[in-house]
Z-matrix of the N, CA and C atoms (Angstrom, degrees):
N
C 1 1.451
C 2 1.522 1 108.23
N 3 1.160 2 118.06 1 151.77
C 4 1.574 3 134.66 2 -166.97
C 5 1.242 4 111.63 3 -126.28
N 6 1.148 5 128.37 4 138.49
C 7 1.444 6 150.24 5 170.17
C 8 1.385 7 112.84 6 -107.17
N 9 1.454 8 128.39 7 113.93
C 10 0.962 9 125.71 8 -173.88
C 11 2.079 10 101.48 9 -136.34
N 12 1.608 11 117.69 10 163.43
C 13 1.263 12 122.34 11 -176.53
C 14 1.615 13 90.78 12 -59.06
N 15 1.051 14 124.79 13 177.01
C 16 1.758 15 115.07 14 -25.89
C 17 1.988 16 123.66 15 -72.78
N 18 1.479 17 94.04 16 26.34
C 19 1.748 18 106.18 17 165.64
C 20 1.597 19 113.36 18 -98.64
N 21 1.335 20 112.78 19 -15.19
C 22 0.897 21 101.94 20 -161.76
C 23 1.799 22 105.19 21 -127.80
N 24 1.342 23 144.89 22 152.88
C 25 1.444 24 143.94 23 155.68
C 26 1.947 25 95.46 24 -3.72
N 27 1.418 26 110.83 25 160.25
C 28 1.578 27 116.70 26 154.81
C 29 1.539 28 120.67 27 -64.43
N 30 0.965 29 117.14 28 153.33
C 31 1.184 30 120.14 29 169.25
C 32 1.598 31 122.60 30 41.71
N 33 1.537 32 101.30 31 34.05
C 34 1.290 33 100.12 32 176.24
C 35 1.864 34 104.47 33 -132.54
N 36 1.253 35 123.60 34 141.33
C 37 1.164 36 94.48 35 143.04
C 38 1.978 37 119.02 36 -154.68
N 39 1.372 38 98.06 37 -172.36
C 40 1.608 39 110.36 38 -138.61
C 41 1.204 40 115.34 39 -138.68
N 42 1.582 41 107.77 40 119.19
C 43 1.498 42 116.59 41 -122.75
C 44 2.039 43 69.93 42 -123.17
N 45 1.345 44 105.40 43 144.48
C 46 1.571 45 109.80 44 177.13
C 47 1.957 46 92.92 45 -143.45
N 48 1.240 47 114.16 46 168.26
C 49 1.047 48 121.64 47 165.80
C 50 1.369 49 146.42 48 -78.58
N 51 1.697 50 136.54 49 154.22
C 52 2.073 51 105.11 50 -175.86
C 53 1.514 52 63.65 51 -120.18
N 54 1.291 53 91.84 52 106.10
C 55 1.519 54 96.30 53 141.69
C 56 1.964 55 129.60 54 -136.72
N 57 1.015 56 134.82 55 87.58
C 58 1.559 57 150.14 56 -178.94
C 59 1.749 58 104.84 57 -47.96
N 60 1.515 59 105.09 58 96.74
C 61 1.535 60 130.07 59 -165.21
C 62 1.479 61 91.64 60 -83.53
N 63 1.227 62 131.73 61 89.94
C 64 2.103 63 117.48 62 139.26
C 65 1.061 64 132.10 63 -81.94
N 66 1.398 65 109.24 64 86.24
C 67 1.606 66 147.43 65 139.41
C 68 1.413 67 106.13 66 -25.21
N 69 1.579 68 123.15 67 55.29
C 70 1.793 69 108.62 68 164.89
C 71 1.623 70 113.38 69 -55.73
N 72 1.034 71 126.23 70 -53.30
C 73 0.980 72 137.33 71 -165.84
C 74 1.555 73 114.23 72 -50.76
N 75 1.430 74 120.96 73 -46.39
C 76 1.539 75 136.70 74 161.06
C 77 1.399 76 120.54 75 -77.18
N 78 0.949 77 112.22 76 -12.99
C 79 1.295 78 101.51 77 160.85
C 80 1.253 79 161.45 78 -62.63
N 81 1.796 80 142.21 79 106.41
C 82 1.574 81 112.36 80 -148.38
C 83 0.981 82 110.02 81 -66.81
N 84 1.623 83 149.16 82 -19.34
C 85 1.163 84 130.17 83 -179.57
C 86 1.539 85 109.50 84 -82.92
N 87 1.132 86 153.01 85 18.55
C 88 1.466 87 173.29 86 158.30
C 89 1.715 88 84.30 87 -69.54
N 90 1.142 89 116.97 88 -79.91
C 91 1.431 90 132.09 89 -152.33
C 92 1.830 91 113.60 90 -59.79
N 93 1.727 92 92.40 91 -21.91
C 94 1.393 93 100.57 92 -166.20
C 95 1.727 94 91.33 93 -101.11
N 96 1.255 95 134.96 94 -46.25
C 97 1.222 96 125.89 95 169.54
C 98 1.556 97 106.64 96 -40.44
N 99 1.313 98 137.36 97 -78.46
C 100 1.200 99 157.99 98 176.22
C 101 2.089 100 104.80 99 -20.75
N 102 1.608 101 93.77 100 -43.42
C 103 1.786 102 76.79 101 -177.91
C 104 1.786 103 88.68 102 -92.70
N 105 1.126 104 126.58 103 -19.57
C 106 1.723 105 107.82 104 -177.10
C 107 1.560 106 94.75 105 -59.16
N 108 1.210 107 106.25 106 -57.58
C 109 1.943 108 90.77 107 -165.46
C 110 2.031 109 107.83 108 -71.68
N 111 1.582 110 126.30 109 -0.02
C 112 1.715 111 99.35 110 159.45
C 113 1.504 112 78.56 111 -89.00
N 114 1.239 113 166.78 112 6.69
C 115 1.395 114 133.84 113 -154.94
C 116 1.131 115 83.31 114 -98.87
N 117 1.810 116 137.85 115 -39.34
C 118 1.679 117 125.95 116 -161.50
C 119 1.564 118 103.16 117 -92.40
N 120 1.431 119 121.91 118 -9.60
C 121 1.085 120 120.73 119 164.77
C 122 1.787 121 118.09 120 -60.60
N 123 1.388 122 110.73 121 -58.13
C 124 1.363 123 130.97 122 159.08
C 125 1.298 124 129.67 123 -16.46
N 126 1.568 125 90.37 124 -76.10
C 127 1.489 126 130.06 125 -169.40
C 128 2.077 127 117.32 126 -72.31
N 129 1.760 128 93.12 127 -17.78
C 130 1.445 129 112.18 128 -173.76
C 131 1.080 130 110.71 129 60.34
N 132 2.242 131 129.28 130 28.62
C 133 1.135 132 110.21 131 172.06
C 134 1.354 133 114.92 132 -59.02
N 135 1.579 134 116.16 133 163.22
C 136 1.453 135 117.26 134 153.70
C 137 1.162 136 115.85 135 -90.08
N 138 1.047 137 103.29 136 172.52
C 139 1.790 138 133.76 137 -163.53
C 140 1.717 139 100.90 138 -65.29
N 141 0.838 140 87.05 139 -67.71
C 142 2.230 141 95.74 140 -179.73
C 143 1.522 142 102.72 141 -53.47
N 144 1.177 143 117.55 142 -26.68
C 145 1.771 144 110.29 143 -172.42
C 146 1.566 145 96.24 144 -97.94
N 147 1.275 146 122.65 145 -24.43
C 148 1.622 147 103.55 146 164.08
C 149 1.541 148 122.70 147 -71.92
N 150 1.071 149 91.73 148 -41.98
C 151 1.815 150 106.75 149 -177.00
C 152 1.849 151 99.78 150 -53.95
N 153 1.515 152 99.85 151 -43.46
C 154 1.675 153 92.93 152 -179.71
C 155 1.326 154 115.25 153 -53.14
N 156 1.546 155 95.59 154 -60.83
C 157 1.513 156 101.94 155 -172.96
C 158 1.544 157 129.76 156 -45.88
N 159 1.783 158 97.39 157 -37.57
C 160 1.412 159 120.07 158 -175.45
C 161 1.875 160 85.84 159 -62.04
N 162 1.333 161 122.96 160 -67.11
C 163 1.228 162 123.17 161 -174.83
C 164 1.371 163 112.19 162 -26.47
N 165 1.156 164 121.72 163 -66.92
C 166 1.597 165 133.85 164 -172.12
C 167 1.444 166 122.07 165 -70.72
N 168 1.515 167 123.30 166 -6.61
C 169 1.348 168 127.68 167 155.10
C 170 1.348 169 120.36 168 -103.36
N 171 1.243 170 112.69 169 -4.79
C 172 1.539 171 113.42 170 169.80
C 173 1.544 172 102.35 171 -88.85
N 174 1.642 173 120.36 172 -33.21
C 175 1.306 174 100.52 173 -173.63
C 176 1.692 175 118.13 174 -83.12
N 177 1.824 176 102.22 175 -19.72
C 178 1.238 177 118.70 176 174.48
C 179 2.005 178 127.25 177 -64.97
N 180 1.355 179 79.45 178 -27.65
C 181 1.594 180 99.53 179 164.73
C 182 1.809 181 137.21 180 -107.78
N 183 1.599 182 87.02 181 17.98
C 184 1.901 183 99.01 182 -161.84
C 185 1.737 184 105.39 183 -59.26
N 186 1.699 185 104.02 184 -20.95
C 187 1.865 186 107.49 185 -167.08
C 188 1.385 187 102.76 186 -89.18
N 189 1.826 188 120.35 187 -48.27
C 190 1.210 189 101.13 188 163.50
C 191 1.522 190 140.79 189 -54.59
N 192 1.257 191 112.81 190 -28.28
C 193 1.176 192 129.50 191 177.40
C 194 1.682 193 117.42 192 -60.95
N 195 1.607 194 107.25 193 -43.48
C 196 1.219 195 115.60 194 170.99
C 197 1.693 196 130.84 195 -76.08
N 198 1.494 197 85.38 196 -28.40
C 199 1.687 198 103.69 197 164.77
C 200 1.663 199 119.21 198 -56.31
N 201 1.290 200 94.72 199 -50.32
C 202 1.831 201 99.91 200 177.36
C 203 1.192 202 97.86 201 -75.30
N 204 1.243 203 163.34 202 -37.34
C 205 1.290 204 146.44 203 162.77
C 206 1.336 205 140.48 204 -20.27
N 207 1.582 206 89.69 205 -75.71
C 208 1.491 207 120.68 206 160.04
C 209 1.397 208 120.75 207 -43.65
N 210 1.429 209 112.75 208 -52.44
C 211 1.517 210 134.17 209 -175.00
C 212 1.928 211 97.14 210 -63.89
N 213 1.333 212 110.15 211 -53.54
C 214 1.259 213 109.63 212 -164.16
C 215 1.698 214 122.03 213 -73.16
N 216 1.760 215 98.79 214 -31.72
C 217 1.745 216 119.54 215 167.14
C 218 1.971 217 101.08 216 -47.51
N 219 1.704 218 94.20 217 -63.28
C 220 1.652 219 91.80 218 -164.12
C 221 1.807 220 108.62 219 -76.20
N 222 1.243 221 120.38 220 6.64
C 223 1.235 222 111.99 221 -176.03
C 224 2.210 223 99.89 222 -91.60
N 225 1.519 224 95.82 223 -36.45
C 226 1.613 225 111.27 224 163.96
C 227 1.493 226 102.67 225 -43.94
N 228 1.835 227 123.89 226 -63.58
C 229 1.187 228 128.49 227 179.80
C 230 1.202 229 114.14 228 -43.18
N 231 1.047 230 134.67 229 -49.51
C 232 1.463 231 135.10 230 -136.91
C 233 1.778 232 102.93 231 -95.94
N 234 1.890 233 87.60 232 -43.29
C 235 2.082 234 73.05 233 -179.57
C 236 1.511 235 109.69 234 -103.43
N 237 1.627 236 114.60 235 29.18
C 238 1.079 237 105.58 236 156.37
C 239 1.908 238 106.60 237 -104.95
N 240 0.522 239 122.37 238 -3.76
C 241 1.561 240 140.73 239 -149.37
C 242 1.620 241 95.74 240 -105.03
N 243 0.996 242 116.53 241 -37.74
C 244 1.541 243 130.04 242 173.67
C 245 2.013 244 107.94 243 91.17
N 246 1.377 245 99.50 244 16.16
C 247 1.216 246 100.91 245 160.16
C 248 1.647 247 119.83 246 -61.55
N 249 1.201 248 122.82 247 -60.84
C 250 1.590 249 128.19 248 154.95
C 251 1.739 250 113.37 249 -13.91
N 252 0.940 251 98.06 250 -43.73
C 253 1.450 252 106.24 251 -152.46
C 254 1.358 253 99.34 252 -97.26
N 255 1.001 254 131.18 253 -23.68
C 256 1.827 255 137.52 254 -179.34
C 257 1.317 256 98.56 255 -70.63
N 258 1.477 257 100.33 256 -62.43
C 259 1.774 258 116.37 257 -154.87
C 260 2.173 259 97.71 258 -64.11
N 261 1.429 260 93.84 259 -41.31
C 262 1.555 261 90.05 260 166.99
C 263 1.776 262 127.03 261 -69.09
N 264 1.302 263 101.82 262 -25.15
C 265 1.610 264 109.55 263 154.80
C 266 1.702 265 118.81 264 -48.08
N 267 1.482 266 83.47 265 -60.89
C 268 1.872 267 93.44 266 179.52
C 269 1.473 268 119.35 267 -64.43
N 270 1.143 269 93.03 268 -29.94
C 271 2.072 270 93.73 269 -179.09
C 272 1.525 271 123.36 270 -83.41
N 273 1.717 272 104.65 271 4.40
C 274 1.756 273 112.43 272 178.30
C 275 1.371 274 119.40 273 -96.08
N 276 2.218 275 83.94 274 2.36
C 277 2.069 276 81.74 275 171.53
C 278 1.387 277 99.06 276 -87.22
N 279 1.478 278 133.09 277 -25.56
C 280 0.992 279 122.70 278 165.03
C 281 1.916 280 124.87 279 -15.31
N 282 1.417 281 96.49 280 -47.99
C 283 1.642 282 112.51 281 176.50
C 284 2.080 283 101.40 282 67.79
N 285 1.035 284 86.52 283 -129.56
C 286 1.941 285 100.38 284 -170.51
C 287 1.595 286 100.72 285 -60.02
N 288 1.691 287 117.50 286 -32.52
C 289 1.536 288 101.28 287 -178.09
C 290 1.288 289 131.40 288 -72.39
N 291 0.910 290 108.76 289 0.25
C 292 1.923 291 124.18 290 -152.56
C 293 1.148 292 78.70 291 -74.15
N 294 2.040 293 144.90 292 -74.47
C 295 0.967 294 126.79 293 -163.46
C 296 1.681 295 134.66 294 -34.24
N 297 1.892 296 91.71 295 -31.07
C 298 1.423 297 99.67 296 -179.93
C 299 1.754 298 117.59 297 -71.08
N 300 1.569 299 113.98 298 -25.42
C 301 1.121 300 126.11 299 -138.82
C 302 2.242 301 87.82 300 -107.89
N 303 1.752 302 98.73 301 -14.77
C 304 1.549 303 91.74 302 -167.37
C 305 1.453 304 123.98 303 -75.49
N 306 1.739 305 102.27 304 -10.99
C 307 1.576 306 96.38 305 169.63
C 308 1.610 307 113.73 306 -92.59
N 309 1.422 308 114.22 307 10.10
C 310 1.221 309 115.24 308 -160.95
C 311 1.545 310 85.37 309 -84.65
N 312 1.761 311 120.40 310 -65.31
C 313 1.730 312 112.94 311 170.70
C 314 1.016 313 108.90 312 -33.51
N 315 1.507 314 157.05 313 -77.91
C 316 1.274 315 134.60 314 -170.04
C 317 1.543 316 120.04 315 -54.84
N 318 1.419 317 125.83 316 -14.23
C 319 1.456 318 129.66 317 156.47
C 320 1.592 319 115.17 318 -60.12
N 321 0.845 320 121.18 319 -46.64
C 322 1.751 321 138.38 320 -169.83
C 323 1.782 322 98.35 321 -87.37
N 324 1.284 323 108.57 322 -20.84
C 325 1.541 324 96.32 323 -172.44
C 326 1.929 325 96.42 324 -88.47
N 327 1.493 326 112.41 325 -49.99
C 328 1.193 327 92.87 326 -171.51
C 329 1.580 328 126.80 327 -70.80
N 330 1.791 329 110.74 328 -4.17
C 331 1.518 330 127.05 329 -176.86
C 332 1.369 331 79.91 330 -58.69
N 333 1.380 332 124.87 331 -85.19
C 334 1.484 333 141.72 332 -158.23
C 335 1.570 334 107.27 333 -45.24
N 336 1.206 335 121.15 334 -15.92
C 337 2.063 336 110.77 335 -168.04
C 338 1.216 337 102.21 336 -125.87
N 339 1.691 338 125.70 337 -47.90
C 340 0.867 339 121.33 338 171.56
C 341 2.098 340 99.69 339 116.18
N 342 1.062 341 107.40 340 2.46
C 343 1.525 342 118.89 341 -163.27
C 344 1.436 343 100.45 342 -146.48
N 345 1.281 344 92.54 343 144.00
C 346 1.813 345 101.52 344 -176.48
C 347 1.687 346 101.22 345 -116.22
N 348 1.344 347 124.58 346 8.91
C 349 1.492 348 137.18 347 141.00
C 350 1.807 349 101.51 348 -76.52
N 351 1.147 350 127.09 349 -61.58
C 352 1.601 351 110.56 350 -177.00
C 353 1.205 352 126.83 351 -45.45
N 354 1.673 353 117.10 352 -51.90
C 355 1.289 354 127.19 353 152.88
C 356 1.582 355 122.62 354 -33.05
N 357 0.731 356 101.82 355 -64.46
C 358 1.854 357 115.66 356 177.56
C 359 1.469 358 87.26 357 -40.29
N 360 1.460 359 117.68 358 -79.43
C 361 1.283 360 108.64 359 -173.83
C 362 1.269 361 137.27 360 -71.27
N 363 1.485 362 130.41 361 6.34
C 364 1.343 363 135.75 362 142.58
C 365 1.101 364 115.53 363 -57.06
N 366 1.510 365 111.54 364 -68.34
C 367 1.739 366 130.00 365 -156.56
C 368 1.422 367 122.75 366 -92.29
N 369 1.551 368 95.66 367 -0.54
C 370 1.782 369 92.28 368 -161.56
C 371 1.802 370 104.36 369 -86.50
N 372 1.147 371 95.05 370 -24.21
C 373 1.706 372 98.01 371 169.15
C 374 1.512 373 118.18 372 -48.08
N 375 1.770 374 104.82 373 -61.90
C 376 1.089 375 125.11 374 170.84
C 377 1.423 376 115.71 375 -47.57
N 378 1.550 377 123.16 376 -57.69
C 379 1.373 378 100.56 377 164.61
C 380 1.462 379 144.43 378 -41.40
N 381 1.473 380 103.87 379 -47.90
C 382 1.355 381 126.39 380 169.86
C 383 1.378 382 112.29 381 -53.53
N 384 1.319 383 141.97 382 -38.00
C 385 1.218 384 128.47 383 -162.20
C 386 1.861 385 98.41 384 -104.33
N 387 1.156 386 108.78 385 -21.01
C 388 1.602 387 106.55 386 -173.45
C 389 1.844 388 102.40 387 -73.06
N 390 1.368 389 96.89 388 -11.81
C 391 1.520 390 101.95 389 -158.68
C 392 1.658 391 90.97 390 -106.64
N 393 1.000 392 127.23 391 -19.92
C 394 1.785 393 125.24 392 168.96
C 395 1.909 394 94.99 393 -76.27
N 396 0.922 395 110.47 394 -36.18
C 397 1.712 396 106.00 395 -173.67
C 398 1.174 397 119.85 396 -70.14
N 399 1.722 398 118.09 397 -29.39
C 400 1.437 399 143.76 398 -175.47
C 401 1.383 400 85.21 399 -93.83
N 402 0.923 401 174.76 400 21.24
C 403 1.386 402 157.63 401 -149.84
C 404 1.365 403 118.92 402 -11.97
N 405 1.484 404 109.00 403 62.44
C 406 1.428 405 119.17 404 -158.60
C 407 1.738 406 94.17 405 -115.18
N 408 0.994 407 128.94 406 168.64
C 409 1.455 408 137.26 407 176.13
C 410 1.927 409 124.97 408 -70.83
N 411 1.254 410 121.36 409 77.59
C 412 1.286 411 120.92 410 -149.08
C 413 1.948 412 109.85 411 -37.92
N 414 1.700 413 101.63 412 -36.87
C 415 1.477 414 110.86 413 176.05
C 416 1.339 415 105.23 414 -34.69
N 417 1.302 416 107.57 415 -61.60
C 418 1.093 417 119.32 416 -162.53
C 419 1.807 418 123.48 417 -59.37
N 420 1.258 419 110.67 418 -56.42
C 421 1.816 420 114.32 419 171.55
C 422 1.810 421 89.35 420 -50.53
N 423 1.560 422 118.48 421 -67.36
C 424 1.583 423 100.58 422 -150.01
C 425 1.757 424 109.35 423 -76.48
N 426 0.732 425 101.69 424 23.61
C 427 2.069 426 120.02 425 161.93
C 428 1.566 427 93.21 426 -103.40
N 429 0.830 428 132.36 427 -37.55
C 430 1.550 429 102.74 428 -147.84
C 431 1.987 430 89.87 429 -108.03
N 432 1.447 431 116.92 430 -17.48
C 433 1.622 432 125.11 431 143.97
C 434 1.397 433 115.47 432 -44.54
N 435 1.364 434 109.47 433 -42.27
C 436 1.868 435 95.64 434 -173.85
C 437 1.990 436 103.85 435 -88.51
N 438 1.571 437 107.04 436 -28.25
C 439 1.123 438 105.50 437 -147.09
C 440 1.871 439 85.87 438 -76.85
N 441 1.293 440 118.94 439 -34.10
C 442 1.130 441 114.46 440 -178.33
C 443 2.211 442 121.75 441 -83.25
N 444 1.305 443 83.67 442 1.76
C 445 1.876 444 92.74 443 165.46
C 446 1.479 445 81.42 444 -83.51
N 447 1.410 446 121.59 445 -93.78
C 448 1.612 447 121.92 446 -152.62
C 449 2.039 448 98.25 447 -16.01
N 450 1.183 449 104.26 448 -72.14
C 451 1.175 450 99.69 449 -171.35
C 452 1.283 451 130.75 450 -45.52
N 453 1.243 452 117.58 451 -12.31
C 454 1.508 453 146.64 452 -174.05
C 455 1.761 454 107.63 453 -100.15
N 456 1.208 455 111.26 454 -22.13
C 457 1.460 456 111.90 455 162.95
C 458 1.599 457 116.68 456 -67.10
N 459 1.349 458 128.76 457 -30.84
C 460 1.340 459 109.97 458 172.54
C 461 1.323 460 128.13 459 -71.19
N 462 1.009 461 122.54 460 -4.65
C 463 1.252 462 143.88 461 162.90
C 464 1.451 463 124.78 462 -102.56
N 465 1.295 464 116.67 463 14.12
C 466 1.627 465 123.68 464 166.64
C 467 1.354 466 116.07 465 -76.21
N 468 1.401 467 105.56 466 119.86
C 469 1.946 468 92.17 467 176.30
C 470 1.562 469 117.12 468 -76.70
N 471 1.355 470 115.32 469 -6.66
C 472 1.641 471 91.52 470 166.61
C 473 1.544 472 105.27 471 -75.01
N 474 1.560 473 132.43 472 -48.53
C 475 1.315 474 143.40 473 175.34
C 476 1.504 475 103.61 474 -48.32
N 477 0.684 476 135.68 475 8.77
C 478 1.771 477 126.36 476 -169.01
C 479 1.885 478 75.60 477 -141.05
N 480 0.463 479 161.27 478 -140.76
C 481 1.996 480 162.29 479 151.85
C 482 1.250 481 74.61 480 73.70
N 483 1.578 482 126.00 481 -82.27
C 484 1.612 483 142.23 482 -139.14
C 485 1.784 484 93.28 483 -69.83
N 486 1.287 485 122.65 484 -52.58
C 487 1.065 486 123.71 485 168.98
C 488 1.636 487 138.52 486 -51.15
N 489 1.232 488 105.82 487 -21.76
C 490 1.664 489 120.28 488 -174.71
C 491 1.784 490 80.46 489 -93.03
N 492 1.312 491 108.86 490 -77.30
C 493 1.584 492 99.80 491 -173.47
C 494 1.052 493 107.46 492 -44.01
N 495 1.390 494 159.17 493 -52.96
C 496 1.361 495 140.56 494 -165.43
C 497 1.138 496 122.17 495 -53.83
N 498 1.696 497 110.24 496 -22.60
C 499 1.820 498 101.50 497 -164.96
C 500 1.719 499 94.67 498 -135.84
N 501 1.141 500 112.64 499 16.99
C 502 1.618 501 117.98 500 153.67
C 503 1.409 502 109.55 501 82.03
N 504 1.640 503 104.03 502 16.09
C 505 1.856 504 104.00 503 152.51
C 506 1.652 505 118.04 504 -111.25
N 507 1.630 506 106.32 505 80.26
C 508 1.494 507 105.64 506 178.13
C 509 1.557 508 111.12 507 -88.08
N 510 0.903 509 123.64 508 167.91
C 511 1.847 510 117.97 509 -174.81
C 512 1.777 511 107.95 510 79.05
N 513 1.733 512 112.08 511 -3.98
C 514 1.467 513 115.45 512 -178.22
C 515 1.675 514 115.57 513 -106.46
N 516 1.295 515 100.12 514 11.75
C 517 1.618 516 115.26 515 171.63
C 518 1.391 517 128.55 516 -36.07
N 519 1.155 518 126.75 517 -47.52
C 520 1.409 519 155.52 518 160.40
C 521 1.587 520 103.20 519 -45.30
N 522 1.455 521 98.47 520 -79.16
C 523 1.517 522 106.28 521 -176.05
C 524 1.594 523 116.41 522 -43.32
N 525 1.641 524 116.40 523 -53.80
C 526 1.098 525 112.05 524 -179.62
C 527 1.734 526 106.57 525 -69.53
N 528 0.937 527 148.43 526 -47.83
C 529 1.552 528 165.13 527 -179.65
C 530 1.843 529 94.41 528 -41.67
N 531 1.248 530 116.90 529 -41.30
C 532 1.415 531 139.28 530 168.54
C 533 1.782 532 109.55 531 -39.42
N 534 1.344 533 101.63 532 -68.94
C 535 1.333 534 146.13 533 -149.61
C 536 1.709 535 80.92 534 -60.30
N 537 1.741 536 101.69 535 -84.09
C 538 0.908 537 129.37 536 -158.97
C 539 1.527 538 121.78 537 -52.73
N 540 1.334 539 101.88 538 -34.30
C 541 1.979 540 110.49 539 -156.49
C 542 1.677 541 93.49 540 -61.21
N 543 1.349 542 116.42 541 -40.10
C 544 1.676 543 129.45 542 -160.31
C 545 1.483 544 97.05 543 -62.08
N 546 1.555 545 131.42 544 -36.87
C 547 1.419 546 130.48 545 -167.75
C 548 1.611 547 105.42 546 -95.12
N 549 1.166 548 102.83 547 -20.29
C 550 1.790 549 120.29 548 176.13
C 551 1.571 550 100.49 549 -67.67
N 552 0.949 551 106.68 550 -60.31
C 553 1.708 552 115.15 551 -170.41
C 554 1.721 553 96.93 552 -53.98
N 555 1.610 554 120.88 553 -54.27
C 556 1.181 555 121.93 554 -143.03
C 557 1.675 556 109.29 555 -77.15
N 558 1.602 557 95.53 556 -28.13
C 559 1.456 558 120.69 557 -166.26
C 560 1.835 559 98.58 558 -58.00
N 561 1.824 560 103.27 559 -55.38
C 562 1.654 561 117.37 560 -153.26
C 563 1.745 562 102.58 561 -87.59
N 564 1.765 563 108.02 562 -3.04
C 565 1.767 564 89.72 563 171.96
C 566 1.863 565 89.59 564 -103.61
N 567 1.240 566 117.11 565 -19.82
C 568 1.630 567 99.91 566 178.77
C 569 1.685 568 106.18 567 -53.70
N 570 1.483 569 105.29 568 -51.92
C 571 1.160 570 130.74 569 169.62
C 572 1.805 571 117.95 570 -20.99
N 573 1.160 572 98.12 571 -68.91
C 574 1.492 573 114.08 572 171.11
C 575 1.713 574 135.87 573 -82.93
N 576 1.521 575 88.68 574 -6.09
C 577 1.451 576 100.29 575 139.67
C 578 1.525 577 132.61 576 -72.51
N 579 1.104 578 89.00 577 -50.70
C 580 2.066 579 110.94 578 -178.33
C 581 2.208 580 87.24 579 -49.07
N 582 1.432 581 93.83 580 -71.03
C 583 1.559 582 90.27 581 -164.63
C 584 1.796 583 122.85 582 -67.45
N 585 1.318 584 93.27 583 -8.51
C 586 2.117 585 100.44 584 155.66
C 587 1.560 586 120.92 585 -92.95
N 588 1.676 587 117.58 586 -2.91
C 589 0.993 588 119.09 587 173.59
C 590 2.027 589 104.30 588 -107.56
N 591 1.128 590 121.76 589 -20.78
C 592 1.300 591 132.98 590 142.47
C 593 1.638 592 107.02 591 -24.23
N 594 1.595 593 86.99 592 -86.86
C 595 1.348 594 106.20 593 -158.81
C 596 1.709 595 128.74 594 -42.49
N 597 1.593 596 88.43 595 -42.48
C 598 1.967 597 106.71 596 -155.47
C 599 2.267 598 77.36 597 -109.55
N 600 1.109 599 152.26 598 -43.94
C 601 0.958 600 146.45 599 -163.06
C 602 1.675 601 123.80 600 -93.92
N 603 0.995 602 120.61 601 -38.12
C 604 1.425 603 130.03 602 150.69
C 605 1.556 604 121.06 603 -144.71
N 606 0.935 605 112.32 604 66.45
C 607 1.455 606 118.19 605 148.60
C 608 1.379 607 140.08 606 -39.47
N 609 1.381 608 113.55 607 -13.87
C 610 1.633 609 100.27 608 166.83
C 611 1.907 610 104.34 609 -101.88
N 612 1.325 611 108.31 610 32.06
C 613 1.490 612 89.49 611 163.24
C 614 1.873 613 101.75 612 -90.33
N 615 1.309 614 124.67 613 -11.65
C 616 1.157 615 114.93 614 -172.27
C 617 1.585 616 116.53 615 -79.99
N 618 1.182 617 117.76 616 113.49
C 619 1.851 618 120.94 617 -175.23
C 620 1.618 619 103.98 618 -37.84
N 621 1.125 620 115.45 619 152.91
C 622 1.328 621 130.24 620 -175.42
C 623 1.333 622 104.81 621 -105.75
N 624 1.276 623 128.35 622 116.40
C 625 1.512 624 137.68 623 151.70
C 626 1.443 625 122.70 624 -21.78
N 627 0.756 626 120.71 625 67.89
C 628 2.360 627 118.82 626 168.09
C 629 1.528 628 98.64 627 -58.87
């Protein structure tokens, strides 16, 4: 894959690798398999009662599971594809607001997935590169991407679904979605104040990349 202007210096361009790293070893679900099997060692589960259980959270989790997939394949697409890289072109006319506007993408990413890991992995490219163009602090946009998903979770309709069923008002989706959007909104522009007053007002509290 090639990097060429207007991403890259003039007359230069900048050739990186596709290569898709599996990290078993780093991985948290590595870590979480690993204590289930000392936990049945421990615990003296048997074999048939793990396999069940294993059965019943794989089938209980088959949509999330497929969701991060999907989400994570086209997020591969996109910043190899140079979609990433356009949309971060387009967001540097933004200029000085973008800081205000960068937890708002991680707001809109977790409405749409439902996960503030999916987001990350849609948008976090996009943050990162809009924020090398701004000469803004990359820490900084992909913090204020996650910090503005969380905030974007109260207003998720699978999270609001999970929430009505949990406490025995299902069919009240709306109402709570109602409730919520007004403190959602209020939370992610305070939000994006804090991280434009970060940004342009003290900027060396943000750690520096080595």
């Amino acid at each position: 894959i090639f990097k060429s202007p207007p991403f890259v210096e003039a007359n230069q361009s900048v050739s990186f690798p596709v290569v898709f790293k599996l990290l078993l070893i780093n991985t948290v679900g590595t870590s979480i398999f690993l204590a289930a099997l000392v936990s049945m060692l421990v615990l003296r589960v048997r074999v048939s009662d793990a396999l069940s259980v294993f059965g019943e959270t794989l089938k209980e989790m088959r949509y999330p599971i497929l969701t991060i997939g999907l989400v994570l394949s086209f997020a591969y697409v996109s910043n190899y594809s140079g979609i990433s890289s356009t949309l971060a072109l387009a967001l540097t006319h933004t200029g000085l607001a973008f800081t205000f506007f960068s937890p708002l993408i991680g707001w809109v990413g977790v409405f749409l997935t439902g996960s503030d890991t999916s987001s990350n992995l849609l948008f976090g490219s996009l943050q990162q590169l809009t924020a090398q163009r701004l000469h803004l602090p990359e820490i900084l946009t992909l913090t204020a991407n996650t910090v503005g998903g969380t905030l974007g979770k109260m207003i998720s309709p699978q999270s609001i679904a999970i929430a009505c069923a949990a406490v025995g008002l299902a069919g009240k989706e709306s109402d709570l979605f109602k409730f919520t959007v007004k403190y959602s909104l209020i939370f992610v522009a305070i939000m994006g104040v804090v991280i434009s007053a970060i940004a342009y007002l003290i900027p060396e509290v943000v750690p520096a990349i080595k």
